[in-house]
HTML snippet that shows the backbone in 3Dmol.js (N, CA, C, O; Angstrom):
<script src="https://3Dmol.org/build/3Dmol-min.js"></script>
<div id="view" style="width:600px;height:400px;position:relative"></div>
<script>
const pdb = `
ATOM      1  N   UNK A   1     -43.677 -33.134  35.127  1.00  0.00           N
ATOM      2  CA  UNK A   1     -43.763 -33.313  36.563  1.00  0.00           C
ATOM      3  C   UNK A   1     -42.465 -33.888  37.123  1.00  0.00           C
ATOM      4  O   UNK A   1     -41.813 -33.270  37.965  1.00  0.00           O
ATOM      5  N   UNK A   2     -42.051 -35.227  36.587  1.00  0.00           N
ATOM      6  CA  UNK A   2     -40.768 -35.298  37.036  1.00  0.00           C
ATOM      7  C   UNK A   2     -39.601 -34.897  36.819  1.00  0.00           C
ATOM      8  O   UNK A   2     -38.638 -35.109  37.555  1.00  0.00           O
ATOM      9  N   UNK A   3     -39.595 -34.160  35.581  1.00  0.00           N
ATOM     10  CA  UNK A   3     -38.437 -32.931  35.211  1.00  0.00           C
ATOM     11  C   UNK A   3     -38.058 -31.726  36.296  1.00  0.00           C
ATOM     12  O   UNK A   3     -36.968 -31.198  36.513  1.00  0.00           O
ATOM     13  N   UNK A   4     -39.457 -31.471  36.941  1.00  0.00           N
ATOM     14  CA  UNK A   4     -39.687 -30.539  37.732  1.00  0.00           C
ATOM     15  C   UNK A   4     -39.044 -31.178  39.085  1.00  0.00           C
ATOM     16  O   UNK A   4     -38.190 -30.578  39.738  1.00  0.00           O
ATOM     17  N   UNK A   5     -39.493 -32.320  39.392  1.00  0.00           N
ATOM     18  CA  UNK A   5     -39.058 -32.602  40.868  1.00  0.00           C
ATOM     19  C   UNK A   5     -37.300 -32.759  40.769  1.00  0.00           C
ATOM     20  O   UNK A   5     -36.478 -32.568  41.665  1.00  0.00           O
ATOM     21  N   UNK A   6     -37.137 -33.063  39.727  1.00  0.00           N
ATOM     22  CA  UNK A   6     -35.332 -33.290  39.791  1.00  0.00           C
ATOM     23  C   UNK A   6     -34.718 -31.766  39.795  1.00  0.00           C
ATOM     24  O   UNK A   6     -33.643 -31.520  40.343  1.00  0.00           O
ATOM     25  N   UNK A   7     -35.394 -30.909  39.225  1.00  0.00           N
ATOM     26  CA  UNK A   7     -34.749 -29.448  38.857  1.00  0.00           C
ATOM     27  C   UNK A   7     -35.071 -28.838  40.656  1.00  0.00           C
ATOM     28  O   UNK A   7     -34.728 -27.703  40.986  1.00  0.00           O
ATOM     29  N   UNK A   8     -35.624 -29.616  41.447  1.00  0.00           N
ATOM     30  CA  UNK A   8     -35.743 -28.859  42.484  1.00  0.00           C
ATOM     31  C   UNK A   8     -34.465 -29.785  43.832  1.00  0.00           C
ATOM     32  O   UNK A   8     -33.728 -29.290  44.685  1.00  0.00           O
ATOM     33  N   UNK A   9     -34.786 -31.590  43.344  1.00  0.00           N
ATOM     34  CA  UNK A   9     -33.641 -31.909  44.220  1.00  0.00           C
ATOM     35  C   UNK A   9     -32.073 -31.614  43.951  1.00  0.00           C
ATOM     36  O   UNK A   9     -31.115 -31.743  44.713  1.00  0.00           O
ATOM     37  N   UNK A  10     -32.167 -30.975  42.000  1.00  0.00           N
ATOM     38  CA  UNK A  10     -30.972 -30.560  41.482  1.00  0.00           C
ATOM     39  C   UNK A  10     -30.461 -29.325  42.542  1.00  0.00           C
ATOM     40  O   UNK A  10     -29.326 -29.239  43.012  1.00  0.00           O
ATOM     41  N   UNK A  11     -31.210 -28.708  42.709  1.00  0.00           N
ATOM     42  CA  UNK A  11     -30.947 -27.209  42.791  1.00  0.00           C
ATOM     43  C   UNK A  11     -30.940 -27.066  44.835  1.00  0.00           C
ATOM     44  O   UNK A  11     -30.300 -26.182  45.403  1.00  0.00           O
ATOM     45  N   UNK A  12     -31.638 -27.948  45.465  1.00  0.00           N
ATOM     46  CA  UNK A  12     -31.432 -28.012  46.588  1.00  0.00           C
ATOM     47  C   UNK A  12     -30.302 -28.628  46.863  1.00  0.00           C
ATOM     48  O   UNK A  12     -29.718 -28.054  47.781  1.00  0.00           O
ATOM     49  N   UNK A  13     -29.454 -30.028  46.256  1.00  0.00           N
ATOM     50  CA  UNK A  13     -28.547 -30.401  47.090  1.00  0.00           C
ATOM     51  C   UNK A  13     -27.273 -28.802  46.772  1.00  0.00           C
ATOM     52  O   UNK A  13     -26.653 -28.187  47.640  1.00  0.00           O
ATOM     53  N   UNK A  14     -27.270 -28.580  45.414  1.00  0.00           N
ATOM     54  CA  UNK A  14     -26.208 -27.729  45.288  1.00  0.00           C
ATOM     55  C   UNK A  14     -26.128 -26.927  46.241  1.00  0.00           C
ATOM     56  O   UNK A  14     -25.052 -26.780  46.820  1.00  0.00           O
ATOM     57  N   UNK A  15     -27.737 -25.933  46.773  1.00  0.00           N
ATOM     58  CA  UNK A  15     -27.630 -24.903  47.151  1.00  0.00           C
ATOM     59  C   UNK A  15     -27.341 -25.534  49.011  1.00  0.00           C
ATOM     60  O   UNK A  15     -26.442 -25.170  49.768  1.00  0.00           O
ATOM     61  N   UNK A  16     -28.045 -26.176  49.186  1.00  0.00           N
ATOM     62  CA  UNK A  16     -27.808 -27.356  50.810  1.00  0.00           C
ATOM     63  C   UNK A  16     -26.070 -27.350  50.997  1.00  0.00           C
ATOM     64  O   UNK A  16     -25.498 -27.050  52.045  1.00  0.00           O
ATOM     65  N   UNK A  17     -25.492 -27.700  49.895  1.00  0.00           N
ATOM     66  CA  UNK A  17     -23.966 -27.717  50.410  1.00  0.00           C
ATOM     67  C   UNK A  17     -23.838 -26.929  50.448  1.00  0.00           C
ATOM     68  O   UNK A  17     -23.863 -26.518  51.608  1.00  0.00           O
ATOM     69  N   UNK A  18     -23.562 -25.807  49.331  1.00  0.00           N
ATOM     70  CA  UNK A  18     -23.044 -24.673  49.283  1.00  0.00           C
ATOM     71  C   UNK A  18     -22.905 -23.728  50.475  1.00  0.00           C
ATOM     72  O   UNK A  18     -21.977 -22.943  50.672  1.00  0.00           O
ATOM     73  N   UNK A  19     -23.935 -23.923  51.203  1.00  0.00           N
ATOM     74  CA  UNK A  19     -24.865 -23.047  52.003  1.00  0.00           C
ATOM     75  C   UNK A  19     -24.351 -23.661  53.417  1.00  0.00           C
ATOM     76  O   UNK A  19     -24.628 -23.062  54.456  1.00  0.00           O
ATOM     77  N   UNK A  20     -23.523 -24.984  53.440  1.00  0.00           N
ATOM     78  CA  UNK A  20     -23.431 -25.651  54.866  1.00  0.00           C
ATOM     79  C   UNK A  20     -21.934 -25.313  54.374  1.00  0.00           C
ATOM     80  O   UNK A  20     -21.636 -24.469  55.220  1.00  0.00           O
ATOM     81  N   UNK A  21     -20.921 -25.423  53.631  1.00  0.00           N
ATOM     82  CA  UNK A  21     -19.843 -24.654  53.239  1.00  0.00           C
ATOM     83  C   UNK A  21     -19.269 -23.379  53.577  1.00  0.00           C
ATOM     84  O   UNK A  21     -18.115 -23.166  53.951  1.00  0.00           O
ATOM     85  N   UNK A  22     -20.324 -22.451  53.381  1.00  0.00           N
ATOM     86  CA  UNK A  22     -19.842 -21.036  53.716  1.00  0.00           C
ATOM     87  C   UNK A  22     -20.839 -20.850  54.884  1.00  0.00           C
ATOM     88  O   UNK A  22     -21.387 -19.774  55.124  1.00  0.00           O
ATOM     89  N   UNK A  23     -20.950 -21.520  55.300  1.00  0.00           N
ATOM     90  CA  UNK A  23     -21.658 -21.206  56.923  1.00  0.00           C
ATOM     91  C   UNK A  23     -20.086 -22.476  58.029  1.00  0.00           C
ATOM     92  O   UNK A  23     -19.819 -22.870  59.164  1.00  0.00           O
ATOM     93  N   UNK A  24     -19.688 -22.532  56.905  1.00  0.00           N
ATOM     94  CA  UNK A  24     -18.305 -23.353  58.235  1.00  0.00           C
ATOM     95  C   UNK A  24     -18.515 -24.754  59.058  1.00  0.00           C
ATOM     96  O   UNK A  24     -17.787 -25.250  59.918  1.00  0.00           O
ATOM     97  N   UNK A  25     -19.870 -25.274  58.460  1.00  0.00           N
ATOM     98  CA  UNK A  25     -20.330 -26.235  58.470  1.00  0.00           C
ATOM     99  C   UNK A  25     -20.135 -27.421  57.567  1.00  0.00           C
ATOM    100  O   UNK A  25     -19.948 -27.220  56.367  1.00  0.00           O
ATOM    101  N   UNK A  26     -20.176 -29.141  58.251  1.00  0.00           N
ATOM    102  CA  UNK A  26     -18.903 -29.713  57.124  1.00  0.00           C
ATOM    103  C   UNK A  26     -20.328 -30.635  56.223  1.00  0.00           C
ATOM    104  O   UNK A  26     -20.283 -31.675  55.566  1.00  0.00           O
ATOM    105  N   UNK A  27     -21.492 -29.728  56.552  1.00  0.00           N
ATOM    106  CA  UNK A  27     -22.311 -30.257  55.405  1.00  0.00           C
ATOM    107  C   UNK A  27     -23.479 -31.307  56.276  1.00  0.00           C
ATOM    108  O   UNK A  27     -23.268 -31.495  57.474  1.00  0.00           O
ATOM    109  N   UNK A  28     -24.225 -31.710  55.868  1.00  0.00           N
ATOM    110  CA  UNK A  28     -25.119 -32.160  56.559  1.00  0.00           C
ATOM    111  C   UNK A  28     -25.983 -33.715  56.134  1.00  0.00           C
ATOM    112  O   UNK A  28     -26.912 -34.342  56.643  1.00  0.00           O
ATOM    113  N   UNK A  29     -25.076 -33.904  54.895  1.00  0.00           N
ATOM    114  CA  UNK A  29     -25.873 -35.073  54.510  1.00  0.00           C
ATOM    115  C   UNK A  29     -26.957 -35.449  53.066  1.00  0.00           C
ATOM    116  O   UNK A  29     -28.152 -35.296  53.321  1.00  0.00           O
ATOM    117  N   UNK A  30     -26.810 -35.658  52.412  1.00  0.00           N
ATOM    118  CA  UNK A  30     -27.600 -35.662  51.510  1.00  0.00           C
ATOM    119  C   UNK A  30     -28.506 -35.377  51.189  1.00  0.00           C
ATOM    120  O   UNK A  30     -28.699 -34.846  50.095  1.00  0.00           O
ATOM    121  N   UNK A  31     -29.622 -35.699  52.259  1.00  0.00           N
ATOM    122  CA  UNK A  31     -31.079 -35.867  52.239  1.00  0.00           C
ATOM    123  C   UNK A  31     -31.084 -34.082  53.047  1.00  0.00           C
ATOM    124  O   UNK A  31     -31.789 -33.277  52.438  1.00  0.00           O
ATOM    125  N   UNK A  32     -30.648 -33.758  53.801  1.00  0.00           N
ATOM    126  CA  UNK A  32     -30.493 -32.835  55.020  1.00  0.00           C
ATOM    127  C   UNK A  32     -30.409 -31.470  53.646  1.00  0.00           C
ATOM    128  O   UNK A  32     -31.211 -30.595  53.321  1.00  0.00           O
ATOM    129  N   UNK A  33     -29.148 -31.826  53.171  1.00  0.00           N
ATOM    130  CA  UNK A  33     -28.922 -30.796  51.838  1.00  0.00           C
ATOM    131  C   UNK A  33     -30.110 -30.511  51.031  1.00  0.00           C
ATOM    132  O   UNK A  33     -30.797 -29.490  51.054  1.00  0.00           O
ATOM    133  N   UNK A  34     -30.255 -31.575  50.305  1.00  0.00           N
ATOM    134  CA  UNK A  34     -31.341 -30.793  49.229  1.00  0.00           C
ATOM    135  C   UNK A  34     -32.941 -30.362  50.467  1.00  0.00           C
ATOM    136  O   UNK A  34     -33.705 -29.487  50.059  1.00  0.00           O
ATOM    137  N   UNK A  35     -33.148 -30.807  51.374  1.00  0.00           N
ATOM    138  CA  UNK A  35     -34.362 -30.298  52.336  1.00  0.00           C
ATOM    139  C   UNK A  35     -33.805 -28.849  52.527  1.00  0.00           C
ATOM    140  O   UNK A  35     -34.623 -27.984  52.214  1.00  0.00           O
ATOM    141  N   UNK A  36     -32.585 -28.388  52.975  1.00  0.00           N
ATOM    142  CA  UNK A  36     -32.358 -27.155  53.094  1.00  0.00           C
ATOM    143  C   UNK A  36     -31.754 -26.472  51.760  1.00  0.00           C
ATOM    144  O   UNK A  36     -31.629 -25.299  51.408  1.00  0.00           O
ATOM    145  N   UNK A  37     -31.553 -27.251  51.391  1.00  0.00           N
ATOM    146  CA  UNK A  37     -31.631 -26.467  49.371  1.00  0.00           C
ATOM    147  C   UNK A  37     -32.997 -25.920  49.127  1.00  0.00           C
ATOM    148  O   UNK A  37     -33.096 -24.697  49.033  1.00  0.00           O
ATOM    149  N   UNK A  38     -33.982 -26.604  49.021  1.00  0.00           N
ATOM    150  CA  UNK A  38     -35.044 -26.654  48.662  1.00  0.00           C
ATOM    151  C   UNK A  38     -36.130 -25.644  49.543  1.00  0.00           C
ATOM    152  O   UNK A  38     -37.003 -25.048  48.912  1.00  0.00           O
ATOM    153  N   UNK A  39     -36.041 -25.511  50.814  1.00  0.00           N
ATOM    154  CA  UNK A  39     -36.495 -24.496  51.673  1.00  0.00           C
ATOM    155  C   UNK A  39     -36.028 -23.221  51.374  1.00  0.00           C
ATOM    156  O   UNK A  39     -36.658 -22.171  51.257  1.00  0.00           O
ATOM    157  N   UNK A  40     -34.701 -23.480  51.254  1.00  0.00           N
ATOM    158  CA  UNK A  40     -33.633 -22.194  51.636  1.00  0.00           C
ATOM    159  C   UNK A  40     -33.922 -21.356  50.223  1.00  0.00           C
ATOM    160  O   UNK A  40     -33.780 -20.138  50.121  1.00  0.00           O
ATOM    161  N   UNK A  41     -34.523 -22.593  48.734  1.00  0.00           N
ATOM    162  CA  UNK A  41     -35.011 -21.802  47.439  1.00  0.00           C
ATOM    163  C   UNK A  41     -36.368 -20.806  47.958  1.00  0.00           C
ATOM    164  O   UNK A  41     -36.492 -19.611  47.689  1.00  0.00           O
ATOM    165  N   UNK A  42     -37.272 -21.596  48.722  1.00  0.00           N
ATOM    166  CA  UNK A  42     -38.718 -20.787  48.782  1.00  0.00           C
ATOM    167  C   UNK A  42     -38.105 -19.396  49.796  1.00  0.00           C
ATOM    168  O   UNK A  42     -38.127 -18.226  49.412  1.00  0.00           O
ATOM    169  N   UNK A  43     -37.726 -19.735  50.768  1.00  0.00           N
ATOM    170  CA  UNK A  43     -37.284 -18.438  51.888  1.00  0.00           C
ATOM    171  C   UNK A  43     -36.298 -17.497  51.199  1.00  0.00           C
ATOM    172  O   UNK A  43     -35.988 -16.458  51.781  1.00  0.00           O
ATOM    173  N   UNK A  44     -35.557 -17.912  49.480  1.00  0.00           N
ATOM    174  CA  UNK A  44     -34.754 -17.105  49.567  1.00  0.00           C
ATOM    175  C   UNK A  44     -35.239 -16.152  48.700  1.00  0.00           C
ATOM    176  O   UNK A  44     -34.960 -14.953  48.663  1.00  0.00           O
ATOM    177  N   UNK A  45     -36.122 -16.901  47.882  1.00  0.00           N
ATOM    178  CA  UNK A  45     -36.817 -16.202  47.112  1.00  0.00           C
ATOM    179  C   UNK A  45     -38.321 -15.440  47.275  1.00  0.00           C
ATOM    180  O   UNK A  45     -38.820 -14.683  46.442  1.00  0.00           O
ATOM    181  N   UNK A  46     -38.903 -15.841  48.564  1.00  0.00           N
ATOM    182  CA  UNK A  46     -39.163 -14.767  49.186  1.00  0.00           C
ATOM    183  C   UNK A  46     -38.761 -13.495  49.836  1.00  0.00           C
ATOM    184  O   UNK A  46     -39.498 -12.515  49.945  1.00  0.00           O
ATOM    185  N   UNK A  47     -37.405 -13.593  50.305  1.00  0.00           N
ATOM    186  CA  UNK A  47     -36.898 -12.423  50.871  1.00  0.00           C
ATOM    187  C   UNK A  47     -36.481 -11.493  49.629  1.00  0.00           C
ATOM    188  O   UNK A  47     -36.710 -10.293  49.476  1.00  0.00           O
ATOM    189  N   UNK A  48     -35.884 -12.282  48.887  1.00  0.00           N
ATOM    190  CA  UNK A  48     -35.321 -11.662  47.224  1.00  0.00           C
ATOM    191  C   UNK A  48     -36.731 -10.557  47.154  1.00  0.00           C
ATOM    192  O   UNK A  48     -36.831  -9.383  47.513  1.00  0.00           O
ATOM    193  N   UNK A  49     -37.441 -11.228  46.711  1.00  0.00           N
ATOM    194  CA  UNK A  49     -38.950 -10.823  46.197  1.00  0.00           C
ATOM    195  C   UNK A  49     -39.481  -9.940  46.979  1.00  0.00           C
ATOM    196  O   UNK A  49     -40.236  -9.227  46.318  1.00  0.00           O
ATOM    197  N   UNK A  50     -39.433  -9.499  48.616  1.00  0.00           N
ATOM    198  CA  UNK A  50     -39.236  -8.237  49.323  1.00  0.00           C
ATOM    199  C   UNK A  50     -38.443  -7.316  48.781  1.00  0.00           C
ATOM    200  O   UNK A  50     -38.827  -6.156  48.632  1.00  0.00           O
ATOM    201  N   UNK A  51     -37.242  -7.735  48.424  1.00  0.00           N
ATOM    202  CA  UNK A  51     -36.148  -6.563  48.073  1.00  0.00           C
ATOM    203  C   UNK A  51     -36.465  -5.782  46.898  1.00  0.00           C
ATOM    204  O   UNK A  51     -36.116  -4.608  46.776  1.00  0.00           O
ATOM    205  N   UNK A  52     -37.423  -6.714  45.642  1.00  0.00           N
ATOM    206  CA  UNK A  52     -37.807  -6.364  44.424  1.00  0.00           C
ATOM    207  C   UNK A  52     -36.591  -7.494  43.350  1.00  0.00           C
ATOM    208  O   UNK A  52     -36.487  -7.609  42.129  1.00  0.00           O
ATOM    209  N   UNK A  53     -36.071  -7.956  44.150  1.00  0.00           N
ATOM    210  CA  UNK A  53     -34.757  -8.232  43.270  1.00  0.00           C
ATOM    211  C   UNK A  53     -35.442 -10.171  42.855  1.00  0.00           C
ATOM    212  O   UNK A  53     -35.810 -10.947  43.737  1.00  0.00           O
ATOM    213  N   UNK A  54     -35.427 -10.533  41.177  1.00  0.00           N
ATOM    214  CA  UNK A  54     -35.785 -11.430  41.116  1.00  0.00           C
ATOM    215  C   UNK A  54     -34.695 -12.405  39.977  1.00  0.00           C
ATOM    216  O   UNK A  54     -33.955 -11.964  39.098  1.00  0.00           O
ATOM    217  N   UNK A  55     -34.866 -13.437  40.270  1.00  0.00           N
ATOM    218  CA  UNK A  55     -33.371 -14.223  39.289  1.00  0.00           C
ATOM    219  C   UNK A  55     -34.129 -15.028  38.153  1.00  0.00           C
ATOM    220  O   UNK A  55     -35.350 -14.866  38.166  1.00  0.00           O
ATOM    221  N   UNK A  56     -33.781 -15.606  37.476  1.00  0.00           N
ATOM    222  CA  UNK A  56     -34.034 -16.492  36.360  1.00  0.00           C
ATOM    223  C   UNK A  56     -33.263 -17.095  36.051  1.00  0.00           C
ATOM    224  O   UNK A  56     -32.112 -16.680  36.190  1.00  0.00           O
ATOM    225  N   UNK A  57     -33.471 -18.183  35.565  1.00  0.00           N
ATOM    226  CA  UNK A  57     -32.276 -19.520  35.649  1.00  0.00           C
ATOM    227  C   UNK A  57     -31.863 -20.312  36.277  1.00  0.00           C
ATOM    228  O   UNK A  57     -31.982 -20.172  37.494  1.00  0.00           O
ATOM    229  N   UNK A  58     -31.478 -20.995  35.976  1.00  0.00           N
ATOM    230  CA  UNK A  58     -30.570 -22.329  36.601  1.00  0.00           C
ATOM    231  C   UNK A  58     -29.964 -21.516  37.540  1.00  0.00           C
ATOM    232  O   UNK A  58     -30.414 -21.463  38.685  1.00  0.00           O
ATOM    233  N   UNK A  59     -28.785 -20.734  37.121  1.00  0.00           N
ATOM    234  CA  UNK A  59     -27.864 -20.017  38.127  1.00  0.00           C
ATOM    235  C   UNK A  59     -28.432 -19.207  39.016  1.00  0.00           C
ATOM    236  O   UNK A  59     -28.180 -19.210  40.221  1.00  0.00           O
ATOM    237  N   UNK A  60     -29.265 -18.443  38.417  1.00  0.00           N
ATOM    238  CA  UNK A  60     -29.788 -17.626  39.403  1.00  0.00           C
ATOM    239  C   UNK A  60     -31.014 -18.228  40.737  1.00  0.00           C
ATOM    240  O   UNK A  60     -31.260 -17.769  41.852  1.00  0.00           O
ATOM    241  N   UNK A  61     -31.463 -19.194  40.138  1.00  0.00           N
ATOM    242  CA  UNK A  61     -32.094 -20.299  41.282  1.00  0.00           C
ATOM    243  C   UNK A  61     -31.574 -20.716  42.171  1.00  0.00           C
ATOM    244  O   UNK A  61     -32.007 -20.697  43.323  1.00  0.00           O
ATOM    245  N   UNK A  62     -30.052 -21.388  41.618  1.00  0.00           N
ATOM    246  CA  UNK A  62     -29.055 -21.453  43.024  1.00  0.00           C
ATOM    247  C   UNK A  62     -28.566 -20.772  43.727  1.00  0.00           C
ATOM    248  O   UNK A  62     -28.259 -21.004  44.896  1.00  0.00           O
ATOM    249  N   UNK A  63     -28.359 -19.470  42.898  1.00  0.00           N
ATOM    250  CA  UNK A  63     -28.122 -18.724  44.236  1.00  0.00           C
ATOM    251  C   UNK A  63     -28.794 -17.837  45.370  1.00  0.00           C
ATOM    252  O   UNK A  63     -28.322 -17.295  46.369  1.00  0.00           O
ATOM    253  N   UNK A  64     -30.317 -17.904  44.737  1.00  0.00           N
ATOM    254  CA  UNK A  64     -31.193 -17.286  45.446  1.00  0.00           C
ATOM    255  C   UNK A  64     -31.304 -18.234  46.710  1.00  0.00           C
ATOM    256  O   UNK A  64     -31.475 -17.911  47.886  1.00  0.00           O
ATOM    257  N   UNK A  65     -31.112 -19.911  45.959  1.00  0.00           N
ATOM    258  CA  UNK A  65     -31.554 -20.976  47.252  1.00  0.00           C
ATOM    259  C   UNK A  65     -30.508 -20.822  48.093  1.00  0.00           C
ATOM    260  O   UNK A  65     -30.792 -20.987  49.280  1.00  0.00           O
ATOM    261  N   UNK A  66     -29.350 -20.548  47.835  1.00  0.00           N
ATOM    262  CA  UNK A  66     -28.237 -20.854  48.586  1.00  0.00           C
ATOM    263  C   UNK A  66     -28.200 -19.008  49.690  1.00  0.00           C
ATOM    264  O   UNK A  66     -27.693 -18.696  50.768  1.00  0.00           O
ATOM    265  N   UNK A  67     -28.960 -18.310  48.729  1.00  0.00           N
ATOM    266  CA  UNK A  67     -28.838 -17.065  50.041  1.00  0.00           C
ATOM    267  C   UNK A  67     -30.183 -17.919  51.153  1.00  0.00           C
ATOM    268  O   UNK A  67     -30.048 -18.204  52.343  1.00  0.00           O
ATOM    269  N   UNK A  68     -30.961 -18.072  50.597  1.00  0.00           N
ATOM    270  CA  UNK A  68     -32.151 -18.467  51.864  1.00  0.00           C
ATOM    271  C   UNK A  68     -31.471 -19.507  52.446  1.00  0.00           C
ATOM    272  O   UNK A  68     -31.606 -19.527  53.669  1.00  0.00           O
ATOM    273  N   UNK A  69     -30.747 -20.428  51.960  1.00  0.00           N
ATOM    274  CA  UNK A  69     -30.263 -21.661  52.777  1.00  0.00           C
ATOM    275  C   UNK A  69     -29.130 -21.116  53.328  1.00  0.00           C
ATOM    276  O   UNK A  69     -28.439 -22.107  53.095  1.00  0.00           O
ATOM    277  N   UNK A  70     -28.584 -20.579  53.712  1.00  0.00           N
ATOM    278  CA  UNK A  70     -27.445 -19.654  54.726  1.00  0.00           C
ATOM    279  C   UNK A  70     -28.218 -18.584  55.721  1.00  0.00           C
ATOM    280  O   UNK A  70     -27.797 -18.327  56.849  1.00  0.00           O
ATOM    281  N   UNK A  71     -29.283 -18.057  55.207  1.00  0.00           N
ATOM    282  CA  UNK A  71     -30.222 -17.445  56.236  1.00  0.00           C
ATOM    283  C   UNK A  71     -31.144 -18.418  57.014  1.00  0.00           C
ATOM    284  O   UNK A  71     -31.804 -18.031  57.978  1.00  0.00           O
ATOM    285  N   UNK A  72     -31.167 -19.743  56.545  1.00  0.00           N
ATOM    286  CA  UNK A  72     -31.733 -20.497  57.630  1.00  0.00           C
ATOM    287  C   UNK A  72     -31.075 -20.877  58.883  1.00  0.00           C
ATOM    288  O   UNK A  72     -31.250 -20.771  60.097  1.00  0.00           O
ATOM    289  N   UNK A  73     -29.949 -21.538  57.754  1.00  0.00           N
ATOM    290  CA  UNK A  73     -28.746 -21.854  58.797  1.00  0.00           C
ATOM    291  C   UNK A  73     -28.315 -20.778  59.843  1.00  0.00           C
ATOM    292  O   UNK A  73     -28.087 -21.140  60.998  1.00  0.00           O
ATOM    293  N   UNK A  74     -28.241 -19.949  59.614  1.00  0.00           N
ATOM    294  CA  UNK A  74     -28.103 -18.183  60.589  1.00  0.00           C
ATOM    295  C   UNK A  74     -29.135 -18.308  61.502  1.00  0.00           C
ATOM    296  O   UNK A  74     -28.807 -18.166  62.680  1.00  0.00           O
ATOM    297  N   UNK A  75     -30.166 -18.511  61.289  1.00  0.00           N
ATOM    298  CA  UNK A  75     -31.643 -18.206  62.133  1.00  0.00           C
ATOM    299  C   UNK A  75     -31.454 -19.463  62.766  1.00  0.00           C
ATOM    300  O   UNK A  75     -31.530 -19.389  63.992  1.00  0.00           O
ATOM    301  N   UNK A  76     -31.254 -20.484  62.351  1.00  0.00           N
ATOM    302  CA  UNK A  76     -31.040 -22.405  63.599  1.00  0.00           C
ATOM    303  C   UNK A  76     -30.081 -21.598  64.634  1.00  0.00           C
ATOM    304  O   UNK A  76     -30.424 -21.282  65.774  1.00  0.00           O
ATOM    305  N   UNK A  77     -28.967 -21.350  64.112  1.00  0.00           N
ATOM    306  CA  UNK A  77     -27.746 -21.281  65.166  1.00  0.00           C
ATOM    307  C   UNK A  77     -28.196 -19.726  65.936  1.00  0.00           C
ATOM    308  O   UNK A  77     -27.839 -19.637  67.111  1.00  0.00           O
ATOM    309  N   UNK A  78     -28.751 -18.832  65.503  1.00  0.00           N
ATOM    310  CA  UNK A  78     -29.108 -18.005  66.952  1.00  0.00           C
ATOM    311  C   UNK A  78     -29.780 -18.293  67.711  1.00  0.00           C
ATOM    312  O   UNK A  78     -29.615 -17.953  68.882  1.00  0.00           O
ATOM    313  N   UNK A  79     -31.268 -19.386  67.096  1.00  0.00           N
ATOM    314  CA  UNK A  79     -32.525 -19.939  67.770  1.00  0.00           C
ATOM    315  C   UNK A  79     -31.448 -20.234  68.797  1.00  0.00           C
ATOM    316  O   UNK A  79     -31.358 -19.581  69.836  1.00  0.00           O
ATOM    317  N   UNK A  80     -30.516 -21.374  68.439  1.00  0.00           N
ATOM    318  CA  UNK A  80     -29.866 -22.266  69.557  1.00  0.00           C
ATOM    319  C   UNK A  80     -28.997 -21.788  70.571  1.00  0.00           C
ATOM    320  O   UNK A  80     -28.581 -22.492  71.491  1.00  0.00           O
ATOM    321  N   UNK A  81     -28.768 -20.785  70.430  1.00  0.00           N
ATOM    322  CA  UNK A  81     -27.628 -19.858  71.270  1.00  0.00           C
ATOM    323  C   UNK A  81     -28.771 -19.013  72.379  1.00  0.00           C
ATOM    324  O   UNK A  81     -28.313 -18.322  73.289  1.00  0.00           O
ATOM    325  N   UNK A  82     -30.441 -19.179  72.155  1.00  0.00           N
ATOM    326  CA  UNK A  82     -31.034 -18.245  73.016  1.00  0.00           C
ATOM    327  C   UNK A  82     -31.563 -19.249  73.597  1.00  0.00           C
ATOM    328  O   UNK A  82     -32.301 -19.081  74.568  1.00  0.00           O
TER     329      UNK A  82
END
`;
const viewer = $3Dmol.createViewer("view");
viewer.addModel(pdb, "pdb");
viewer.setStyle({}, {cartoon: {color: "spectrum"}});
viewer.zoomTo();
viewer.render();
</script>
């Protein structure tokens, strides 16, 4: 159980920066990161999982989180522009 909760704040802060990085954003904060790490894993790997396309691993976890956590970030900043 707690192996599990660290492999998820592991994998959210990475994918939270990463994701506030290549969105041109200077990052959001610690706590802010792994919340949008960690979302951006379920949304990304739902959309993945539409496509048919599925990852395994460490690596491939982050980067599935880090595509959903850049498609969130995309979807905030148009919400805010309408």
């Amino acid at each position: 159980m707690i192996t599990n909760l660290i492999w998820w704040i592991v994998v959210g802060l990475i994918a939270g920066w990463a994701a506030g990085k290549i969105m041109k954003g200077g990052g959001y904060g610690t706590v802010m990161d792994i919340v949008l790490g960690i979302v951006g894993a379920v949304v990304g790997g739902w959309l993945m999982g539409l496509l048919g396309i599925h990852a395994g691993g460490f690596i491939g976890t982050i980067i599935i989180a880090i595509i959903g956590a850049v498609f969130l970030i995309w979807l905030t900043r148009l919400l805010k522009k309408a």
